[in-house]
C-alpha positions in Angstrom: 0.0 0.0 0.0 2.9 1.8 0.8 4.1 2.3 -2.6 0.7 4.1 -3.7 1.2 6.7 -1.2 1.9 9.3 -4.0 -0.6 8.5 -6.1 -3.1 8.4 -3.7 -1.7 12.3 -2.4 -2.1 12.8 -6.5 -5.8 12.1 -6.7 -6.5 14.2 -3.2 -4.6 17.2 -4.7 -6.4 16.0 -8.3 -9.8 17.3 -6.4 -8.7 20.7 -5.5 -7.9 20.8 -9.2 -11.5 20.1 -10.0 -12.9 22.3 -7.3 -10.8 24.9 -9.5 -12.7 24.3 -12.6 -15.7 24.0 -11.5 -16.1 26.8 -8.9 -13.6 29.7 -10.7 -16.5 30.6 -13.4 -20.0 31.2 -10.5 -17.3 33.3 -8.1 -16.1 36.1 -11.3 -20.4 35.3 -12.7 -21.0 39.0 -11.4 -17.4 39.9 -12.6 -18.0 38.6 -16.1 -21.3 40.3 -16.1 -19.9 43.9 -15.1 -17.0 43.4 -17.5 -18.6 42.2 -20.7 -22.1 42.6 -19.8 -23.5 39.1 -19.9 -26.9 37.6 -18.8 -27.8 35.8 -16.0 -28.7 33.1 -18.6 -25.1 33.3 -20.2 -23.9 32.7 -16.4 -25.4 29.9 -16.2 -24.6 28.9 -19.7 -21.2 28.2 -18.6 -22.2 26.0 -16.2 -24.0 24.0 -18.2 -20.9 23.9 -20.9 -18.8 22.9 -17.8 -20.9 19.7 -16.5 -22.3 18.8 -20.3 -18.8 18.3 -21.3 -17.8 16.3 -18.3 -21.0 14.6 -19.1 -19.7 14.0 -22.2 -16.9 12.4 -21.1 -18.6 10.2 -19.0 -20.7 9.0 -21.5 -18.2 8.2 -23.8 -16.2 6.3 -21.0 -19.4 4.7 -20.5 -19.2 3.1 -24.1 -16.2 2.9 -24.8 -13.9 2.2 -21.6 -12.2 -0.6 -23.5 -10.5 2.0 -25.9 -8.9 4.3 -23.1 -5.4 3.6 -21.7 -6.7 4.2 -17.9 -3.3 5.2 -16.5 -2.0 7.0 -18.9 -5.4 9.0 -19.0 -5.5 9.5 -15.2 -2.0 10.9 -15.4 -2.8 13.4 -18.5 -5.8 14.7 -16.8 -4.3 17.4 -14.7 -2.3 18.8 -17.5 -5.5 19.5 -19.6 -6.7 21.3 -16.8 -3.8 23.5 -16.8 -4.0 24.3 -20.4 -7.6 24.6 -20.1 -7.0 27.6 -17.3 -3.5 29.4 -19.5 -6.3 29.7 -22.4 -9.3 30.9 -20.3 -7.1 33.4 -18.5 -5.1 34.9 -21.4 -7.4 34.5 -24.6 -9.9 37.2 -23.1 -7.0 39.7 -22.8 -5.5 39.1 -26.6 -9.4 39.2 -27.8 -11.6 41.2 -25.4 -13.9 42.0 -28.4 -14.9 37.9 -27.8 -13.7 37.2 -24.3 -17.1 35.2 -23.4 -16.2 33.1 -26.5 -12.7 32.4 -25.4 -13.8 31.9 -21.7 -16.3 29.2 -23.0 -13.4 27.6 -25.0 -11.3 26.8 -21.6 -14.1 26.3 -19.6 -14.7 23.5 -22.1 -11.1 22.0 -22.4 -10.7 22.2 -18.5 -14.0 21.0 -18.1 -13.2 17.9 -20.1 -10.1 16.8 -18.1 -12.5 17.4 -15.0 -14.9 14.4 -16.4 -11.6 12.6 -16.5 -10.9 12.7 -13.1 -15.1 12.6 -12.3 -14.8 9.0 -14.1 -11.5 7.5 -13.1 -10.2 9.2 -9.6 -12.8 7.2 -7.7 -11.5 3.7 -9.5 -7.8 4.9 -8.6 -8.4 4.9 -4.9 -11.0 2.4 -4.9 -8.3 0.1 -6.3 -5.5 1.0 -3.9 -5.6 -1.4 -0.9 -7.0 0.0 2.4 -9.1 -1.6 5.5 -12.1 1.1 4.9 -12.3 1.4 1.0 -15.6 3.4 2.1 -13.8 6.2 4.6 -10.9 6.5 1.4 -14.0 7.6 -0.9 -15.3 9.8 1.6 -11.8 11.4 2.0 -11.3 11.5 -1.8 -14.6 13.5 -2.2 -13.9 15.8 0.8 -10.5 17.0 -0.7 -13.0 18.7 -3.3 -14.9 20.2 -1.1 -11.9 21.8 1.2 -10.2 23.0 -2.2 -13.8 24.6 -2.8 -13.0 26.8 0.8 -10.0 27.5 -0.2 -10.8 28.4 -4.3 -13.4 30.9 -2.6 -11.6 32.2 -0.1 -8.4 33.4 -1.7 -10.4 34.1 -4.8 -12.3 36.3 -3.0 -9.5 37.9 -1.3 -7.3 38.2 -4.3 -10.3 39.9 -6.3 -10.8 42.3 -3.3 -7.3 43.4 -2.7 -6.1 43.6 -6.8 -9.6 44.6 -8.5 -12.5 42.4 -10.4 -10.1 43.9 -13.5 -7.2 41.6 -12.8 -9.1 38.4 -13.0 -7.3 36.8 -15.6 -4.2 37.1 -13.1 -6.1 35.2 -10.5 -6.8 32.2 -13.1 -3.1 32.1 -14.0 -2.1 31.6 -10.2 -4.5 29.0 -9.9 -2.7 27.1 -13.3 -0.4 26.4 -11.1 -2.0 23.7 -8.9 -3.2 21.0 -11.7 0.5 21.4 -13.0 1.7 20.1 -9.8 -0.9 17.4 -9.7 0.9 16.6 -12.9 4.5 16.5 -12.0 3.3 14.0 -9.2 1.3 11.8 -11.4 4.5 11.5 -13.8 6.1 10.3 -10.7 3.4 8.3 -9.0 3.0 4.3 -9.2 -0.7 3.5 -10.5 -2.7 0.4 -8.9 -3.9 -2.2 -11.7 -7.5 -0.9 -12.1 -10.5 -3.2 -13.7 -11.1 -1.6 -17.3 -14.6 -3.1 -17.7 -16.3 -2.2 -20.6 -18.2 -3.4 -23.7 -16.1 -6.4 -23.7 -16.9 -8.2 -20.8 -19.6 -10.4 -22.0 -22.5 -9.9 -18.9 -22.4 -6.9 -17.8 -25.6 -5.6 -17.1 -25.4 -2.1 -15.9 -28.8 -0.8 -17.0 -30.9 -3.2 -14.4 -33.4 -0.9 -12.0 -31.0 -0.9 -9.2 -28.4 1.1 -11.2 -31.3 3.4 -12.8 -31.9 4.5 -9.3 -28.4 4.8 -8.0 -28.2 7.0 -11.5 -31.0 8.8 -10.5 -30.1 9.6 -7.3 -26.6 10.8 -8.0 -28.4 13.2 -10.5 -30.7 14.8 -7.6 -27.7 14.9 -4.9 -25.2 16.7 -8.1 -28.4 18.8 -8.5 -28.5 19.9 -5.1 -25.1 20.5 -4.6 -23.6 21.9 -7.4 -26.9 24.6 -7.9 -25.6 25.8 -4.1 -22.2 25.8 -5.0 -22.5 27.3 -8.8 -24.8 30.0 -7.7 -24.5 31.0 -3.8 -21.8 33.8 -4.7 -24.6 35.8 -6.9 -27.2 35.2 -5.0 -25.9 36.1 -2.2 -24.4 39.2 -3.7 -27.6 40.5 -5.4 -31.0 38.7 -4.0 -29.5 39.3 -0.7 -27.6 42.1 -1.1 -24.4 41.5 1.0 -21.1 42.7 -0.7 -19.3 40.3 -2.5 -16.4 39.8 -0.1 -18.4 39.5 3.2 -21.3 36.9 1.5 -18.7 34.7 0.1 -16.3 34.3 2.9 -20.1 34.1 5.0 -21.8 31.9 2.7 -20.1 30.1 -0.1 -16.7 29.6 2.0 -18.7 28.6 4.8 -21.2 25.9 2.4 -17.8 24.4 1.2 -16.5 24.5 4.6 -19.6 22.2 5.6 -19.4 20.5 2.6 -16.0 19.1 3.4 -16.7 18.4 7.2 -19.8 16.5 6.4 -17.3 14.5 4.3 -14.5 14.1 6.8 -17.0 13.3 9.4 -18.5 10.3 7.5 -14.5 9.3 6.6 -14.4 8.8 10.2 -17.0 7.6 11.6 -19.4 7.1 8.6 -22.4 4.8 8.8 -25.6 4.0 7.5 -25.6 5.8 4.2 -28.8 5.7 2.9 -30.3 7.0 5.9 -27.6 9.6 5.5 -28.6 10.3 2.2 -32.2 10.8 3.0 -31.6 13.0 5.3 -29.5 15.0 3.4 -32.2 15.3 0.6 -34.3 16.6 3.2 -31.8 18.8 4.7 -31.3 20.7 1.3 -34.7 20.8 0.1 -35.6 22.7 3.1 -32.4 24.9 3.3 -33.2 26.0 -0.4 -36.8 26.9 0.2 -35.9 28.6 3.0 -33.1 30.9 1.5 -35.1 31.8 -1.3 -38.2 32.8 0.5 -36.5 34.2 3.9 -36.8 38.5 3.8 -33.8 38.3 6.2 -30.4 38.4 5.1 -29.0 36.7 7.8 -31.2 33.5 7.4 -30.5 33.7 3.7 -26.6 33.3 4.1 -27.2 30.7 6.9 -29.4 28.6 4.5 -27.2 29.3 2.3 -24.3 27.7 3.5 -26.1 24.9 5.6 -26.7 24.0 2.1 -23.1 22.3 2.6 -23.8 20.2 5.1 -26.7 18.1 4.0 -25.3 17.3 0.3 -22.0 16.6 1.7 -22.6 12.9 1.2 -25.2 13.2 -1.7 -22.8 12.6 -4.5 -20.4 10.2 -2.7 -22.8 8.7 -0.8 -24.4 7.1 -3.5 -21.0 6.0 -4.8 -20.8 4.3 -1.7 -24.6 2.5 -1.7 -23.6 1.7 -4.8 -20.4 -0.5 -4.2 -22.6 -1.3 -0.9 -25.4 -3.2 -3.4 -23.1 -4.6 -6.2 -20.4 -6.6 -7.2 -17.6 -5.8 -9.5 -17.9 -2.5 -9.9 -15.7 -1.6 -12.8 -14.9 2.0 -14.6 -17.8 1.7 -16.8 -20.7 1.7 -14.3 -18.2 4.8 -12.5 -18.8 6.2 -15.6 -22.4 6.2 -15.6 -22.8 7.8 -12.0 -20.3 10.2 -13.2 -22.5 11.0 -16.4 -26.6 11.2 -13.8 -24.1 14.0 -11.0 -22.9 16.0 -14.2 -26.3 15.8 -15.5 -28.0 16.9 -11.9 -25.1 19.4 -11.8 -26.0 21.3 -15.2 -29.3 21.5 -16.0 -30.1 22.4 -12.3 -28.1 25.3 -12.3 -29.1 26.1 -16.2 -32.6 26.3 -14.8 -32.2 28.8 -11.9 -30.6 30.8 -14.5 -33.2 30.7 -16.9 -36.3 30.5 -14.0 -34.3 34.1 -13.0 -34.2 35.9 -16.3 -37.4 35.1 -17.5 -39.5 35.3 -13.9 -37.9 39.0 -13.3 -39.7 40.5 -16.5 -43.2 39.6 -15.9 -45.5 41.7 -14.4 -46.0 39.3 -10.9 -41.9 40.4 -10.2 -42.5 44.0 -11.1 -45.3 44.3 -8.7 -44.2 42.0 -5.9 -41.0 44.1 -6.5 -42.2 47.0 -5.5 -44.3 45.7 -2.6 -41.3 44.3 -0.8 -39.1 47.4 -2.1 -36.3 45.5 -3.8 -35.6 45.0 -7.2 -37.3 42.1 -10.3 -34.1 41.1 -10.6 -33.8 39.9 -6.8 -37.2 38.6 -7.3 -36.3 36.9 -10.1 -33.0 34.8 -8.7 -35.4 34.2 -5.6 -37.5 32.7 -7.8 -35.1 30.5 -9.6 -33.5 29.2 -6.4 -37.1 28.3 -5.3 -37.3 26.0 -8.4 -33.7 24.7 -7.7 -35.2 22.9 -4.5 -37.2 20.9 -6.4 -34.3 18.6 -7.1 -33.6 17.8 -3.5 -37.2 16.9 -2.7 -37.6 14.6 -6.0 -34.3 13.1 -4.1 -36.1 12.2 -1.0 -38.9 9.7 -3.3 -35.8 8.3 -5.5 -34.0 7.2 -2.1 -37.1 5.7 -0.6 -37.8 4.0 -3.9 -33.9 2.8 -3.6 -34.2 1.2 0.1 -37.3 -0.4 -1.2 -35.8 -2.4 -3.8 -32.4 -3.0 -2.5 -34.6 -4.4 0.6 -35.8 -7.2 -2.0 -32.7 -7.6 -3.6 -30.0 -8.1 -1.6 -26.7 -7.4 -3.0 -26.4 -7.7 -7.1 -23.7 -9.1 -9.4 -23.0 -7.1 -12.2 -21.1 -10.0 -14.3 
């Protein structure tokens, strides 16, 4: 095990490098819309360009596993990211007539490597021997969420103390941490991981019991990533706290919780379904709360409690998953991979659109003036009010889930 010990620091440090790419975009949103004078709906359309080409990726992992070169892939992944962030930094400088253009094209080339590490990160540690193969998950999935606190934090401070201006600069400086992640993977001694694919005669990954665990994971991405891709904004215009205070407050703090409800079940973890349930619950009721809540104070706090009950969403049903079946290989990885990213961009996608489109009818112009703030606020109200939806279609997929695996038992998948 010892002589894994690098690769397994490799794929820890691999999830700050996707808590990079996946959380830069949502905190410069209000940036990007100052500077070049973007929609809410453009916003959001970089999140959905983020998760549908990581969902990409899974999919075609999900086909073709057989035709990928696992290790060599795994170590390649954090170098895409680092071109990905070079281009999305300095593009928009060379070309500010079509920065949003070049910011789309390394959003999508980072993004890509991201679906990479989505698919094959969990395999890599799942593979690498260890008493508690469910705690190692948990802490995999947690190194995300702590790079999240830190993306935010010294984002936020870096923006504050240099200028929204020098943005770019701030995108550079972060380049540096997937080339790291590199240099160690070059270095790093990969476990022999189970390629299964297409070619294994008998592999039956579309039964019901992986349909839910799909569906699931697409509710719990849905729940979290909404939170994590749009707190900064809301929190910033619906709510009105500067930028600086409300995400240090809020989206620091919903990482923060994010990453403690993850170390917390590395350590003492049990009983994940019940976990998950009450997760589901947890964050349907934190986002109906934030969005309808007059108080600023309540709306941050709901905010970032957010963190806390889809900690264990997306890992958790990782872990259910190896919990019910055997041989679980890359492919069937890739498919949970493939339902989070899905959760994780149309969800947000749909806040954004709910918001634009709810702020210019005539119910947000009047209820704006009876509560004395603006349609706009109204609007991105409105669309985190949808956003909860998710959660609570969570809570009937998981009951459906304990149902079935109740009859079941545990499943072969070959």
């Amino acid at each position: 095990m010892g002589k894994y010990k690098l690769a397994k620091n490799a794929c820890y440090l691999s999830g700050i490098t996707m808590s990079i790419s996946a959380n830069l975009s949502p905190i410069l949103f209000l940036t990007f819309r100052d500077m070049y004078n973007l929609s809410f709906t453009q916003l959001g359309l970089l999140v959905v360009i983020n998760y549908f080409a990581q969902l990409l990726v899974d999919l075609i992992f999900t086909g073709f596993t057989k035709y990928f070169n696992v290790h060599k892939t795994v170590r390649s992944m954090p170098f895409i990211v680092f071109i990905g962030l070079i281009l999305y930094a300095i593009l928009p400088i060379i070309f500010p007539d079509m920065a949003f253009l070049w910011i789309v094209t390394g959003t999508v080339i980072f993004s890509i490597a991201s679906g990479l590490g989505e698919v094959l990160f969990s395999p890599v540690i799942a593979a690498i021997p260890s008493d508690n193969p469910e705690r190692e998950m948990s802490k995999l999935h947690s190194m995300y969420a702590w790079g999240v606190v830190a993306v935010v934090i010294l984002s936020t401070l870096f923006l504050a103390a240099f200028g929204r201006n020098n943005w770019m600069y701030l995108a550079l400086l972060w380049a540096i941490i997937p080339l790291v992640t590199f240099m160690m993977f070059l270095k790093a001694e990969l476990p022999p991981m189970e390629n299964t694919g297409g070619e294994q005669k008998g592999v039956k990954i579309f039964n019901k019991g992986i349909i839910l665990c799909t569906l699931c994971i697409f509710f719990g991405g849905a729940a979290e990533c909404t939170m994590s891709q749009w707190a900064s904004g809301f929190i910033e215009n619906a709510i009105g706290i500067p930028k600086v205070y409300g995400d240090v407050m809020g989206v620091a703090l919903f990482a923060a919780l994010l990453g403690a409800g993850r170390t917390l079940y590395s350590k003492y973890g049990k009983g994940i379904v019940n976990i998950l349930l009450f997760g589901m619950l947890g964050a349907g009721a934190c986002y109906f709360v934030a969005s309808l809540s007059m108080s600023p104070v309540v709306g941050v706090i709901a905010c970032a409690m957010t963190g806390i009950f889809t900690s264990m969403l997306w890992p958790g049903t990782l872990i259910y998953l190896e919990d019910n079946f055997e041989n679980v290989g890359v492919t069937v990885y890739a498919l949970m991979a493939a339902g989070g990213d899905m959760g994780a961009s149309l969800a947000p996608q749909l806040l954004g659109i709910v918001s634009d489109k709810f702020s210019l009818t005539g119910f947000a112009q009047k209820l704006s003036m009876e509560l004395s703030i603006s349609a706009e606020q109204i609007g991105m109200r409105a669309g985190l009010l949808v956003a909860g939806l998710f959660p609570v279609a969570g809570v009937i997929c998981i009951m459906c889930m304990k149902k079935y695996f109740k009859k079941q038992g545990k499943i072969k998948l070959k």
